[in-house]
N, C-alpha and C positions, 0 to 999 in steps of 0.2 A: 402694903403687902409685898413679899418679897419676891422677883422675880423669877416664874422656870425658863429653862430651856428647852430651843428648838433642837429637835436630832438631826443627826448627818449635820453635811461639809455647807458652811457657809463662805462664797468671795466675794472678795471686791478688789477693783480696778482702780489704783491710786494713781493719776497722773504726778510726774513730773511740774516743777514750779520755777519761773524765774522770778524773783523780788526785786525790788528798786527801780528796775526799770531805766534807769539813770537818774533823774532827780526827785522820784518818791520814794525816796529815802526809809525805809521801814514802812511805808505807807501803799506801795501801789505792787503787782503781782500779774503775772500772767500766767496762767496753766498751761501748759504740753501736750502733746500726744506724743508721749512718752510713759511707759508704765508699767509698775511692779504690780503684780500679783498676787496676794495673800491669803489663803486660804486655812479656816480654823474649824474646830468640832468640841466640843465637850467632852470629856473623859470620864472615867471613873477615879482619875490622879495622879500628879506629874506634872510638868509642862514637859512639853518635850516642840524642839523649834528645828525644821529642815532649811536649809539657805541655798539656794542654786542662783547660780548668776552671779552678780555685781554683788562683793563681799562676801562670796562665799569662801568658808575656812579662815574667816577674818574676824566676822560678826558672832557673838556668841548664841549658841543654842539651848541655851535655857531660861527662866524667868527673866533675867537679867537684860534679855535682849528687848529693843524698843518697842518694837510690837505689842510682845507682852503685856511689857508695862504699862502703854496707855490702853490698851485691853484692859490692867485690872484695875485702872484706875477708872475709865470707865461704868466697871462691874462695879464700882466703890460707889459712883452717882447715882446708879441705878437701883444699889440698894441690895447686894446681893455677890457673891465671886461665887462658877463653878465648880467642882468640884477638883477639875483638871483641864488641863486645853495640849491638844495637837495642833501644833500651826505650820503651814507651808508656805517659805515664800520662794516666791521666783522674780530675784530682780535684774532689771534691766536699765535704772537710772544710776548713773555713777555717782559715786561715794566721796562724798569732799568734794566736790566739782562746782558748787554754787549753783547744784538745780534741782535742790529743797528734796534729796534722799532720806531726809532725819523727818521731816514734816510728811511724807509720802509715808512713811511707818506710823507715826502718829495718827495720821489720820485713817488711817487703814486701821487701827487696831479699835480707835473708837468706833468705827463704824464695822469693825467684826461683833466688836461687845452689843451694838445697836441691833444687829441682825441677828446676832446668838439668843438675845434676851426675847422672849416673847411679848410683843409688844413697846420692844425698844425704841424704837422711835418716838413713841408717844411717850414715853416714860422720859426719855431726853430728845428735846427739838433739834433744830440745827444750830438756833440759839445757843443749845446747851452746849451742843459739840463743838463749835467755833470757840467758844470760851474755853473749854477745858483743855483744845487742843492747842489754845495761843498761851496758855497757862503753862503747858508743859514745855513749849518748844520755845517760850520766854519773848514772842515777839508777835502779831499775827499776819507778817507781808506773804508767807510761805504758806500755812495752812488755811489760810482763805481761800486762793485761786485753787488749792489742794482738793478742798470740802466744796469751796461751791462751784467751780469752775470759770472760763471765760478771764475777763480780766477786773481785777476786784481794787476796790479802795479800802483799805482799812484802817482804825486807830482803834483806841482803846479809851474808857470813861471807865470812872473808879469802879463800875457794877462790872467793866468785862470786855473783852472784845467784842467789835460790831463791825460789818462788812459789808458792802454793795456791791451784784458784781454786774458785769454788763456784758456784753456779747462784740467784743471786737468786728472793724470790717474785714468785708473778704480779703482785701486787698493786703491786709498784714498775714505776712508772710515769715514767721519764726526761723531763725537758724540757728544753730546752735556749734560752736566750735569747742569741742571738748579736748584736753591737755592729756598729758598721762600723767602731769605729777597733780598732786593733790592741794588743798589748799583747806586750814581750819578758820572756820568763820571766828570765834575770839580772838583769834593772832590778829585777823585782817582789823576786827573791830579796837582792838590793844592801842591800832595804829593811829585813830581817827584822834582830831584835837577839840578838847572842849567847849571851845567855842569857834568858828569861821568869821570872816567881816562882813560887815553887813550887807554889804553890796552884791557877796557873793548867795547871801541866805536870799534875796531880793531877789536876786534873777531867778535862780532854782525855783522860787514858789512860781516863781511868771510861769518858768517852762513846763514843772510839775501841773500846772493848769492847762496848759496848753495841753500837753502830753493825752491826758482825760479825752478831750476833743478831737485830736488827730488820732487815737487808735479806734478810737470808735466812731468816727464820721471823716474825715478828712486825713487820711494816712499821708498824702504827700507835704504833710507838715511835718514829718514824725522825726526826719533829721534836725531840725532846731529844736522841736521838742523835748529832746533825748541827750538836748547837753547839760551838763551837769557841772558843779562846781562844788557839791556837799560833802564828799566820801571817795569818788574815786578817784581825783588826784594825790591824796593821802596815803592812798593804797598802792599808789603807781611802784615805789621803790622797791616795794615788796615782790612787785606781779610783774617782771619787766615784760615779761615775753606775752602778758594779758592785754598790756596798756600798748606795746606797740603795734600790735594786732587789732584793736578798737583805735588806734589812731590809720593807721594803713584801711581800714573798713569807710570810716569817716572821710580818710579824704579821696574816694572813689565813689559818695555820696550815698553810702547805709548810714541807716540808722544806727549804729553800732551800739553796744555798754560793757560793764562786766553784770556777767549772771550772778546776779545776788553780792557773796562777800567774793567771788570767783572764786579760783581764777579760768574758769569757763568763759565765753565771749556769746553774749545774742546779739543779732539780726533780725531787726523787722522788718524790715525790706527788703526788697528781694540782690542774692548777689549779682556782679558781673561776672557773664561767663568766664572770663580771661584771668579774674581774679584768684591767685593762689595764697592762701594763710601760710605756708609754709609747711617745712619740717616740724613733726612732733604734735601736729592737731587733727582731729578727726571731727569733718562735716557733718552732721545731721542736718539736713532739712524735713521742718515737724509741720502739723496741721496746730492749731490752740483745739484742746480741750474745753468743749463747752457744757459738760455734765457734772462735772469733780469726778470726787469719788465715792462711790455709791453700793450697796449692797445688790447684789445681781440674783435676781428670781424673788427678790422681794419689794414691794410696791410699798414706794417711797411718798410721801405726801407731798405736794408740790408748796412752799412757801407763799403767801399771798399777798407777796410783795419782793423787791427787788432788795430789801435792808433785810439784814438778820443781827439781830441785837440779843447780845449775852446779858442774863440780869445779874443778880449776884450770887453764888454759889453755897449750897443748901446746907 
């Protein structure tokens, strides 16, 4: 049967995401508190898209723009596109900056389509949406900590992506140093070599293991944890003013990285007062996101378990 829709305005609160982490390379995520806003309705016909904040006059205002689309591709799982859609966003996460703005739209629009549809949720789990949103956004480090919240492990098996997330300690403390120039994840990815020495792939898995442990139970590991040898020295030549900044962080004893492909900088530890990034970067210190992002005034089924596994797609 093919789905109706809910009347009036449905939101949701899409956090902010950092990926990598430093040595979980396409694997590991943390989510933000940091957040775009989106809000949609049903029409009678059109799309019609409003942008305030971060990209606006930039990002396009009609089908074409991301939201949209994973909206109707969503409405495509579900069995059904309305008729028309009004959608509002108000963003606040910066654009190109390596703190998953493309994955925070994604995931927002699946979970507008989820809220719009009556009985969306049931109709696709979070199974379903995990899958379709690492389908679209081609990878799932970004829309896992996005969707489920907290700090997430992800891969992918030939049926889809699958995720675990877990609830970081208090004791990690997010920062985030934002650029004003911008940085595209294929350029950064263009950079990387097809193969690393083994020795270098060897330590990364130790630390990537480690990393697991120290953000969630034992944080004053989280500087050895966090060194990396997969992806971001490859990227260094590209991101001078990223990499000397996570080198200047690192040796004042943060945990430093680059956010995602960058060239943004996280801190999980907390900084030193005295310590200045310099000319041309803007501090945020954030709380982690322990909800994802979720449709608000609509009652969400809680998973009944800590794993959300995508099957294969209908």
């Amino acid at each position: 049967m093919d789905p109706s829709f809910v009347p009036g305005d449905v939101r949701v609160r899409a956090p902010a995401t950092s990926a990598n982490l430093g040595p979980g390379f396409d694997a590991l995520g943390l989510a933000l508190a940091l957040h775009d806003d989106v809000e949609a309705r049903v029409t009678e016909g059109g799309v019609m898209v409003e942008v305030t904040g971060e990209g606006a006059g930039e990002l396009p205002t009609d089908a074409s723009h991301l939201v949209v689309r994973a909206m109707l591709a969503a409405f495509d799982e579900l069995g059904a596109r309305p008729p028309g859609l009004a959608v509002s966003c108000v963003n606040r996460i910066p654009q190109a900056r390596g703190l998953g703005s493309s994955s925070a739209a994604i995931v927002a629009g699946i979970q507008l389509a989820r809220g719009l549809a009556v009985d969306g949720q049931k109709r696709m789990d979070d199974a379903a949406a995990l899958r379709l949103a690492a389908a679209i956004e081609g990878h799932p480090d970004n829309v896992a900590p996005c969707l489920l919240g907290g700090f997430t492990i992800a891969w992918t098996e030939e049926s889809g992506a699958i995720a675990v997330s877990r609830r970081p300690a208090k004791a990690v403390q997010p920062t985030v140093f934002v650029p004003t120039d911008r940085g595209l994840t294929a350029e950064a990815r263009a950079v990387l070599p097809a193969t690393v020495p083994h020795a270098d792939a060897a330590r990364s898995a130790g630390r990537a293991a480690l990393l697991v442990h120290a953000i969630t139970e034992e944080p004053e590991l989280l500087l050895p944890a966090t060194d990396d040898r997969l992806h971001q020295q490859y990227r260094a030549p590209g991101m001078p003013a990223t990499f000397a900044l996570v080198t200047a962080l690192r040796a004042a004893g943060v945990a430093a990285v680059v956010s995602g492909a960058g060239p943004s900088v996280l801190a999980l530890s907390p900084i030193p007062e005295d310590f200045a990034p310099g000319i041309g970067w803007v501090e945020q210190r954030l709380g982690v996101d322990v909800t994802g992002a979720r449709v608000e005034g609509v009652h969400w089924d809680t998973p009944s378990g800590p794993t959300v596994a995508a099957g294969p797609m209908s």
